[in-house]
C-alpha positions in Angstrom: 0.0 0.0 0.0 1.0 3.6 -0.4 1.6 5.7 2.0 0.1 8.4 0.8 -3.4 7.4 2.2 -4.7 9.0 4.9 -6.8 6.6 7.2 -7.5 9.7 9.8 -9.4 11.5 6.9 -11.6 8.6 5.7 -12.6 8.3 9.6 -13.6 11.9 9.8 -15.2 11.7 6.2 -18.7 12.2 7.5 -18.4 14.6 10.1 -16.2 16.5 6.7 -19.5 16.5 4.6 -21.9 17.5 7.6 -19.6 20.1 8.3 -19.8 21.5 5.2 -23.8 20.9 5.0 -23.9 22.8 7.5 -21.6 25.7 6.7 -24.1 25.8 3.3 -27.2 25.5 4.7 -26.4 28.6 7.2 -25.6 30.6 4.4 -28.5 29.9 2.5 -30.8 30.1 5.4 -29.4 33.7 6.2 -30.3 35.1 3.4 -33.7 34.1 3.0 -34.0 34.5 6.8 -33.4 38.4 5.9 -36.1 38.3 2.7 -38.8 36.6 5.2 -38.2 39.3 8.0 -38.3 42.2 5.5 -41.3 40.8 4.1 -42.9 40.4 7.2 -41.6 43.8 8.7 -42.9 45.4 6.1 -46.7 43.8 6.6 -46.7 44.7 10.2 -45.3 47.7 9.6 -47.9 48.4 7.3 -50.6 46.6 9.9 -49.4 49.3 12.5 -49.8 52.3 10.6 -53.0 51.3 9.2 -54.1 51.4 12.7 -52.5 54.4 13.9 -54.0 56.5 10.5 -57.7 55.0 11.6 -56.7 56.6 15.9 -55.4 60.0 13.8 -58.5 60.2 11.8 -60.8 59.6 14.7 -59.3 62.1 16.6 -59.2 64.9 14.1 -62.4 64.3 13.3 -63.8 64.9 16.9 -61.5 67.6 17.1 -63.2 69.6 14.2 -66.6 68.6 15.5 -65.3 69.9 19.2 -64.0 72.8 17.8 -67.0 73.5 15.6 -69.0 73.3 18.1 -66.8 75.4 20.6 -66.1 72.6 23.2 -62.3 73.4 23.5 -62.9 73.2 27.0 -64.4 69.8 27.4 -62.8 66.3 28.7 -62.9 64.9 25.0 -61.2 67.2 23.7 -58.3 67.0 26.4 -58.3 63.0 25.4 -58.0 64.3 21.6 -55.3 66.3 21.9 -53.1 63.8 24.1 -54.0 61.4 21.6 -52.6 63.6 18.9 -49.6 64.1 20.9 -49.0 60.9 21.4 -49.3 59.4 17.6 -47.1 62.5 16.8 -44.4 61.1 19.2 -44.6 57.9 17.3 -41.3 57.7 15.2 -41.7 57.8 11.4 -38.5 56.5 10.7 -37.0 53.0 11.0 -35.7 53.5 14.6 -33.1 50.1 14.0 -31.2 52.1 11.4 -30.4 55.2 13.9 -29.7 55.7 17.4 -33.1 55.6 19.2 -34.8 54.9 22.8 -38.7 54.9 22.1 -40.2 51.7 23.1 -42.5 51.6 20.5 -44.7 48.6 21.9 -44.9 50.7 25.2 -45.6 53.7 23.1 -48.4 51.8 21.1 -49.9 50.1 23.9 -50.3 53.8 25.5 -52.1 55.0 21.8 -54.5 52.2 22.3 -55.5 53.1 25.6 -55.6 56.8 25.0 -58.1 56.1 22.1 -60.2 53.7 24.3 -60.4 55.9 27.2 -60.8 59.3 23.9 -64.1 56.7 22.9 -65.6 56.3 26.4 -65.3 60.0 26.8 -67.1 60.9 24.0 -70.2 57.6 24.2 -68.7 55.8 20.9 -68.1 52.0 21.3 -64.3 51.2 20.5 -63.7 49.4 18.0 -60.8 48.7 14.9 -61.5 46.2 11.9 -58.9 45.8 9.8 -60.2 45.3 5.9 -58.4 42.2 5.8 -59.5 40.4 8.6 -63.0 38.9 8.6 -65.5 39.9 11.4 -65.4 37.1 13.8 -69.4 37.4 14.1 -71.1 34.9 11.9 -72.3 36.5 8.5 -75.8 37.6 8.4 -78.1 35.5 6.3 -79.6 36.8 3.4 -81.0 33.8 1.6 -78.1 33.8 -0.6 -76.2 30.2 -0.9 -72.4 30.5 -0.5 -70.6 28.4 -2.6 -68.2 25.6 -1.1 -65.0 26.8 -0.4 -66.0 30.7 -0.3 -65.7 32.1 2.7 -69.2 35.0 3.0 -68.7 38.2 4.4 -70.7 40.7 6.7 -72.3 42.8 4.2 -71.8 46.8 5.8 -74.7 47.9 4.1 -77.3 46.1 1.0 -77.4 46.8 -2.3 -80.9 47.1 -3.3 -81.7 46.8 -7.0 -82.8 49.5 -9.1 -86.2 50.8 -7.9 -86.1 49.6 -4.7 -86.5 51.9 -1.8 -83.7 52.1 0.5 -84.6 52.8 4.4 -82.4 53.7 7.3 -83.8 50.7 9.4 -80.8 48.3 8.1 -77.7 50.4 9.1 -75.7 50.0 11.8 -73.4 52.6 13.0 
């Protein structure tokens, strides 16, 4: 026999190709480890503001009803404004790539509770649907048959053919 061969490295030859399974697998796992986090990022990012727009466009809406009505001086307004203050504290900027110290779940949580206490101030039941997520009370039936494998929706309001009359009894606010 030679004695070129190396009986050590025929030993080791499967911890060799683990090894370097591994070493590949790593790799390829980071980077679509980093496309999957952006991707999700970027949905709940985008879940996050949709919610904060809907608390910002309560708010401003009660505030020009407030002020239109000259109320600057009642509780609901005080609730609208600390609301406004605190969405406006909210950062708009990606707080990883800079130096930053908001704790933005903290800072949510408190945006949440300002609008919930802002809607028992003012009488109005609190509430945010996403237009995504389907209402988790079962559809209303309407005599319509839902085909297999369709999921039915609440319907917000009826469309009535032409000619029929349409009456305020069926809305819901």
């Amino acid at each position: 026999m030679s004695s070129n061969f190396d009986l050590e490295s025929l030993v080791n030859l499967e911890q060799t190709f683990y090894d370097d399974g591994y070493k590949d697998g790593y790799a390829h796992g980071r980077i679509h480890g980093l496309i999957e986090g952006r991707a999700l990022g970027r949905e709940k990012g985008f879940e996050m503001w949709e919610e904060l727009g809907f608390y910002e466009g309560f708010a401003l809406m009660w505030k020009a009803i407030y002020s239109k009505q000259g109320r600057q001086d009642d509780r609901g307004f005080h609730h609208i404004l600390q609301l406004l203050e605190l969405i406006s504290q909210f950062p708009k900027t990606n707080p990883s790539a800079e130096a930053s110290d908001v704790d933005i779940p903290k800072l949510f949580r408190q945006i949440r509770s300002r609008y919930k206490i802002l809607c028992a101030s003012l009488g109005v039941k609190a509430s945010l649907r996403a237009s995504d997520v389907p209402s988790s009370s079962p559809p209303e039936d309407d005599g319509n048959e839902v085909p297999q494998g369709v999921t039915a929706t609440r319907k917000v309001w009826e469309v009535k053919k032409p000619g029929e009359t349409n009456t305020t009894q069926d809305l819901s606010f």
